[in-house]
C-alpha positions as a Python dict, from the first residue, in 0.01 Angstrom:
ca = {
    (1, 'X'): (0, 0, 0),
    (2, 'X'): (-142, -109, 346),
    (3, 'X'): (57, -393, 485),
    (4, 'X'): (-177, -655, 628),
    (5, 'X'): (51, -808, 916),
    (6, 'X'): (-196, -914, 1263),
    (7, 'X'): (91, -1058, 1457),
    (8, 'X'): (-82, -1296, 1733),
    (9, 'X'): (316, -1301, 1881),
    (10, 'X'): (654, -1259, 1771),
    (11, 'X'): (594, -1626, 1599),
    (12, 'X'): (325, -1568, 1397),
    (13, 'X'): (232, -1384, 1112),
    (14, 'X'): (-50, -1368, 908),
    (15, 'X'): (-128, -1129, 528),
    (16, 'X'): (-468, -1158, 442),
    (17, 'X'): (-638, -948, 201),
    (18, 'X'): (-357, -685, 150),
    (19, 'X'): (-34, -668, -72),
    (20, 'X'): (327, -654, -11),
    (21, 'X'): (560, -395, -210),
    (22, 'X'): (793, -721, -236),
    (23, 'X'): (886, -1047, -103),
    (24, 'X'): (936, -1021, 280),
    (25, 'X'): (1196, -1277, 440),
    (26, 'X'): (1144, -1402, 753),
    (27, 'X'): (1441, -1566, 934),
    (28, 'X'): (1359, -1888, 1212),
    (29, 'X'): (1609, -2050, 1455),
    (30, 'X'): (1669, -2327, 1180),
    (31, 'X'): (1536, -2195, 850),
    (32, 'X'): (1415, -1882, 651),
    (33, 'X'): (1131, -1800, 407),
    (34, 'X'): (1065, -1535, 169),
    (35, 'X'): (648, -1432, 128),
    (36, 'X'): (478, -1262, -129),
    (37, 'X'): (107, -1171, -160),
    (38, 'X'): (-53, -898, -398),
    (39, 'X'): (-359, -855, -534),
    (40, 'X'): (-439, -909, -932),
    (41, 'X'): (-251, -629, -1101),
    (42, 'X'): (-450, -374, -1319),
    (43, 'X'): (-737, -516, -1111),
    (44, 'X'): (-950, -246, -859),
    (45, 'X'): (-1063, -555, -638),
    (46, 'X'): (-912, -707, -280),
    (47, 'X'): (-694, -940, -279),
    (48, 'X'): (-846, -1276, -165),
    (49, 'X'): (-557, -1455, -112),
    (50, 'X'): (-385, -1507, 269),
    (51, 'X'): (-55, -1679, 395),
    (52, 'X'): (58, -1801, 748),
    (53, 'X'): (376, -1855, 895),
    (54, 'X'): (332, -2000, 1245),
    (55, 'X'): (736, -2045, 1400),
    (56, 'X'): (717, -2316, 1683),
    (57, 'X'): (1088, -2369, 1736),
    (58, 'X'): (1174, -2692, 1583),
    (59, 'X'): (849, -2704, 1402),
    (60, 'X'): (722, -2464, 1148),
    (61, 'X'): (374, -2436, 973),
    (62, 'X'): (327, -2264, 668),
    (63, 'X'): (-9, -2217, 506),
    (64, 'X'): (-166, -2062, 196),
    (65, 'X'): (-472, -1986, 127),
    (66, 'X'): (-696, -1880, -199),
    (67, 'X'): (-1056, -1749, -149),
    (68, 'X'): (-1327, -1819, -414),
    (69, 'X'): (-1658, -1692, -450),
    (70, 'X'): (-1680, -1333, -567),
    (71, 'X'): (-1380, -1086, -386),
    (72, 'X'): (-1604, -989, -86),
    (73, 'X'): (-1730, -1371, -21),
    (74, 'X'): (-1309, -1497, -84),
    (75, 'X'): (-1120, -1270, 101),
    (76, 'X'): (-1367, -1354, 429),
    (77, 'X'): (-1318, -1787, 328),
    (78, 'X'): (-946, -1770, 307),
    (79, 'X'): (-901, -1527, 627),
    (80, 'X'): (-1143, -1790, 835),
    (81, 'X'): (-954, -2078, 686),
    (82, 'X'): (-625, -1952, 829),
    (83, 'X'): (-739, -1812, 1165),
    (84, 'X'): (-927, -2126, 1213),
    (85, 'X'): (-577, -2328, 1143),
    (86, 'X'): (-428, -2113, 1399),
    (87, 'X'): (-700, -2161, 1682),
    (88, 'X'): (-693, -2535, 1624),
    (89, 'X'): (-315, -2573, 1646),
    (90, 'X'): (-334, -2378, 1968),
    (91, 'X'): (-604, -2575, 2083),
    (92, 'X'): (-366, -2881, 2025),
    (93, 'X'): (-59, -2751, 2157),
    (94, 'X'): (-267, -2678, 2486),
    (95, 'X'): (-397, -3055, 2499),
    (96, 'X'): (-57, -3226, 2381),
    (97, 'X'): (-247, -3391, 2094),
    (98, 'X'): (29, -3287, 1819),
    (99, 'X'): (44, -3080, 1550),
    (100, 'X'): (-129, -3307, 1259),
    (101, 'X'): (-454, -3308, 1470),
    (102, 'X'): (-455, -2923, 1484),
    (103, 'X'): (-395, -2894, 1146),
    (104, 'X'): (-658, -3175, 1057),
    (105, 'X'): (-919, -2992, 1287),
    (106, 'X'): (-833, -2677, 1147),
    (107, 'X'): (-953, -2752, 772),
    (108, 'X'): (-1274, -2902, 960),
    (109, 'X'): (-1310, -2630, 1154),
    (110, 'X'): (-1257, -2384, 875),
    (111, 'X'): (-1487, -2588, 663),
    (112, 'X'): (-1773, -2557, 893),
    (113, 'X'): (-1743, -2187, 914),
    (114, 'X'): (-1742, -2116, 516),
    (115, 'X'): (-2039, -2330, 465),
    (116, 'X'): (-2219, -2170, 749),
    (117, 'X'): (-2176, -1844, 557),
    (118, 'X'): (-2441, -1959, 308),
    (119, 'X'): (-2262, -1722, 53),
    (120, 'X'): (-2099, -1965, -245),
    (121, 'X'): (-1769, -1861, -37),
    (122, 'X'): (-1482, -2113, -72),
    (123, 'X'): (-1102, -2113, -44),
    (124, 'X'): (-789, -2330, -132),
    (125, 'X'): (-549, -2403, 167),
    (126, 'X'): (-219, -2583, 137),
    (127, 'X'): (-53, -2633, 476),
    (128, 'X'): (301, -2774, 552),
    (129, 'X'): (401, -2888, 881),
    (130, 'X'): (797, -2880, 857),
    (131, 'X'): (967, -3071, 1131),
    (132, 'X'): (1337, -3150, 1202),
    (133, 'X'): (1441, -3207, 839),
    (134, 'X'): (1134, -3328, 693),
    (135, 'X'): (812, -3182, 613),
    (136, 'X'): (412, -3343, 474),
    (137, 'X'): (167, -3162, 282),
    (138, 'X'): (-223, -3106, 389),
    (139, 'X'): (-431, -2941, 131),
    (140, 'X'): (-751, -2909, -33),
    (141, 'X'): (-819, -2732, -404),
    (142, 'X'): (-525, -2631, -645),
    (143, 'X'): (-307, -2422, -447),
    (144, 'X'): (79, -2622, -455),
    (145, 'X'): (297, -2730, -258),
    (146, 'X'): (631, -2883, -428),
    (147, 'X'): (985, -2909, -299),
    (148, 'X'): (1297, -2938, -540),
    (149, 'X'): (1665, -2983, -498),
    (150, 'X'): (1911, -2777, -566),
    (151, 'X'): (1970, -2942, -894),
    (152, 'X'): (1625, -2863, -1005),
    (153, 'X'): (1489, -3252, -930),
    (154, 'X'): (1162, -3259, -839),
    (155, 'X'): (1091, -3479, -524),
    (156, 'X'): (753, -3345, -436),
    (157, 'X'): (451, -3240, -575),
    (158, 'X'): (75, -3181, -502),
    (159, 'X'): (-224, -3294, -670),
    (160, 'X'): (-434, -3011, -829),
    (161, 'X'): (-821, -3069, -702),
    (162, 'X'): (-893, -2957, -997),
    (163, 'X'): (-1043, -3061, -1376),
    (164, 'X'): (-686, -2941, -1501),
    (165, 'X'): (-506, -3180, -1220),
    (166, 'X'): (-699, -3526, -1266),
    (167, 'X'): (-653, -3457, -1631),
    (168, 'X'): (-284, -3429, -1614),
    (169, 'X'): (-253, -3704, -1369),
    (170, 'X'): (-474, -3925, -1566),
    (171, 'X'): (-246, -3857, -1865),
    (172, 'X'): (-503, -3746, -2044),
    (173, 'X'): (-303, -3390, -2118),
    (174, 'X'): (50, -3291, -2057),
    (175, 'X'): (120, -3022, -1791),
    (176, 'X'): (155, -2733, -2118),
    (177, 'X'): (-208, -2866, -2280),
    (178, 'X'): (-351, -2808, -1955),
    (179, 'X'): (-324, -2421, -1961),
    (180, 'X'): (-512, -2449, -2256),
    (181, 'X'): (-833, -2600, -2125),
    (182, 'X'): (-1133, -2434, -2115),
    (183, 'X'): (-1259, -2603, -1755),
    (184, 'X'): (-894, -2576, -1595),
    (185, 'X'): (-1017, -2340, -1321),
    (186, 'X'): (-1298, -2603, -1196),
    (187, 'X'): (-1191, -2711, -862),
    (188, 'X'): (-1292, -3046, -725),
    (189, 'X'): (-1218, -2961, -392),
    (190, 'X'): (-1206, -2722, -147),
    (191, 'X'): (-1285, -2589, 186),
    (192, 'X'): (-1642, -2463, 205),
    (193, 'X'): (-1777, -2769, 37),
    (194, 'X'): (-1999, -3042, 188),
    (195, 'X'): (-1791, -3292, 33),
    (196, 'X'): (-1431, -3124, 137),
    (197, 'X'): (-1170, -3401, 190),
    (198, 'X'): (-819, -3323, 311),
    (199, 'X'): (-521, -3443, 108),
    (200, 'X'): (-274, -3593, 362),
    (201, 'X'): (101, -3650, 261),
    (202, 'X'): (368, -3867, 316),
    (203, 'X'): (647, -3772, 540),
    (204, 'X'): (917, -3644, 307),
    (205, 'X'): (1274, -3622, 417),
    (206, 'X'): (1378, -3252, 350),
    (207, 'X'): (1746, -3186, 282),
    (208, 'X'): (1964, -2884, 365),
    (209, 'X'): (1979, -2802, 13),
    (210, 'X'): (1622, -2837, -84),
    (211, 'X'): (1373, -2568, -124),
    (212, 'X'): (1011, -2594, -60),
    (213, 'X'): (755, -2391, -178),
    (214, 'X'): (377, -2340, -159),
    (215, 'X'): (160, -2067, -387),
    (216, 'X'): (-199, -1974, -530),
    (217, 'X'): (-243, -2051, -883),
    (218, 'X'): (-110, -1699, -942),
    (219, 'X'): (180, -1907, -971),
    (220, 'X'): (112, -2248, -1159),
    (221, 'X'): (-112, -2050, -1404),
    (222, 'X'): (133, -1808, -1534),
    (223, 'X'): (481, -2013, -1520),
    (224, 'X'): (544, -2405, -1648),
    (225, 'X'): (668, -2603, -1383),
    (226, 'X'): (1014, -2607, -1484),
    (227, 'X'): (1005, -2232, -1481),
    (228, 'X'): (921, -2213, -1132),
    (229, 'X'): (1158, -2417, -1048),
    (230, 'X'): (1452, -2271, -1181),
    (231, 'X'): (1344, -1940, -991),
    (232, 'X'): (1338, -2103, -645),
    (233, 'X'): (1599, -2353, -641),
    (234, 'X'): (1941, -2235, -584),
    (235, 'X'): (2043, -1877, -517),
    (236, 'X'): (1969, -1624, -228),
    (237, 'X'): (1628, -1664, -85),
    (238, 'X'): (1573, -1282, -123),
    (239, 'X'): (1684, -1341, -523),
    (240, 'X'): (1443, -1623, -570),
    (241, 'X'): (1136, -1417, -422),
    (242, 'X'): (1200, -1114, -627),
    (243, 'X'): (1256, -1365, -910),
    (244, 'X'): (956, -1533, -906),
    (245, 'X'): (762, -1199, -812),
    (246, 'X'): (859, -1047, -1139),
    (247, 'X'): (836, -1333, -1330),
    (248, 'X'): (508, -1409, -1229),
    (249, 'X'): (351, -1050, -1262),
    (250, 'X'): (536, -992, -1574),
    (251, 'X'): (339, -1329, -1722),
    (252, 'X'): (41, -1179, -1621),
    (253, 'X'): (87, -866, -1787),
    (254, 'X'): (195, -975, -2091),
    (255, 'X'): (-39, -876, -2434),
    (256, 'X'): (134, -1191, -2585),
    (257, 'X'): (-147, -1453, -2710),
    (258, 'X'): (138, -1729, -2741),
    (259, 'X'): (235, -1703, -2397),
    (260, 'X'): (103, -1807, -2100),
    (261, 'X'): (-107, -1543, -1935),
    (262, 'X'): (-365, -1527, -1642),
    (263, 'X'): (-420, -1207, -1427),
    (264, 'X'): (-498, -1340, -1080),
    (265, 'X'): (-427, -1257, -728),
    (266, 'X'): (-65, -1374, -649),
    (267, 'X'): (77, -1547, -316),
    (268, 'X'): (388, -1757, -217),
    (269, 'X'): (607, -1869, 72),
    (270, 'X'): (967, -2008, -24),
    (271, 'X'): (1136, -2207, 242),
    (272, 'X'): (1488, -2352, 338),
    (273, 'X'): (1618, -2518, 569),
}
């Protein structure tokens, strides 16, 4: 398979539209990541997923993106989304406005260019800015960002724009019921709407121990939360990508109809400090 790497500079590195063989890891001054993106297996379609990993020094931003809209119309949203997050943060850097106004002009930005398309196009994007031991979540749609502790607590999670996420944040369902529903896939949200809002996050404290993580619904539709979590939080970072690469695909493929099972286009970045 074609590897889809356009590097800008020996900091940046953007997969859009191809797949990986397996999880690459990518080692930082302070900090590594393991990345994963394939297209829907068994499928004869492009992948319309893309992921960023922009290395500043002490800052790092990580991105992932899901395109929507048919494969042709999805691919094209989430590759705009992400270069448009990259031109903006330059643009920042260059005017010393900081990195949370490149990111925030970068969903506008890459907003106004899927709408222009006039196609249905849309895409996901989850962004996190990591800086000197602590890291906040941007997003818009369902795509997650969650970190976790070595001992498998939980001290982050984002909010699914999505009928399945108000539902289980409502209480209405638990997190299981909600693979069940018929409208889970509806998204609320997202860039290459009128309405698009960005989801801003607190500051979060990130320890040396904790793991961060941010992935398409290839993810949260095939594996419970406590499932991913037990593949990313403790180990190797090159075990815990191939981990939740097999997992994940293996969910997908599974003829099971008492297991949780959704073919889709697959993406993640894992990250430690």
């Amino acid at each position: 398979m074609e590897l889809a790497r356009q590097e800008a500079s020996n900091s940046l590195a953007i997969y859009n539209g191809k797949s990986l063989l397996k999880p690459e890891i990518v080692h930082f001054d302070q900090g590594s990541c393991s990345l994963f993106t394939t297209r829907c297996p068994n499928m004869d379609r492009p992948n319309e997923d893309g992921i960023l990993v922009l290395d500043l020094g002490s800052e790092k931003i990580l991105a992932v993106a899901d395109g929507v809209g048919g494969s042709k119309s999805g691919k094209l949203a989430s590759k705009i989304a992400l270069e448009a997050l990259v031109e903006e943060l330059e643009r920042s850097n260059r005017t010393n406005q900081g990195l949370r106004h490149g990111i925030l002009n970068g969903f506008e930005s890459a907003n106004s260019a899927v709408v222009g398309l006039k196609q249905g196009a849309g895409t996901t994007l989850v962004v996190a800015e990591v800086t000197e031991g602590t890291f906040r979540a941007y997003h818009a749609g369902d795509s997650l960002l969650l970190s976790v502790g070595q001992k498998g607590k939980l001290k982050y999670r984002t909010l699914d724009h999505s009928i399945s996420g108000h539902a289980c944040e409502s209480g209405l369902v638990t997190q299981k019921e909600s693979f069940r529903l018929d409208n889970r896939h509806l998204l609320t949200n997202l860039v290459g709407s009128e309405g698009m809002r960005i989801e801003l996050g607190p500051r979060i404290n990130l320890a040396h121990s904790d793991t961060l993580i941010l992935a398409t619904d290839g993810v949260s539709d095939n594996l419970e939360q406590f499932e991913l979590l037990d593949c990313i939080r403790k180990g190797r970072l090159e075990d815990c990508g191939e981990l939740l690469m097999h997992n994940c695909l293996k969910r997908m493929c599974s003829q099971s109809k008492t297991i949780i099972s959704k073919p889709d286009d697959l993406s993640f970045i894992i990250y430690r400090n």
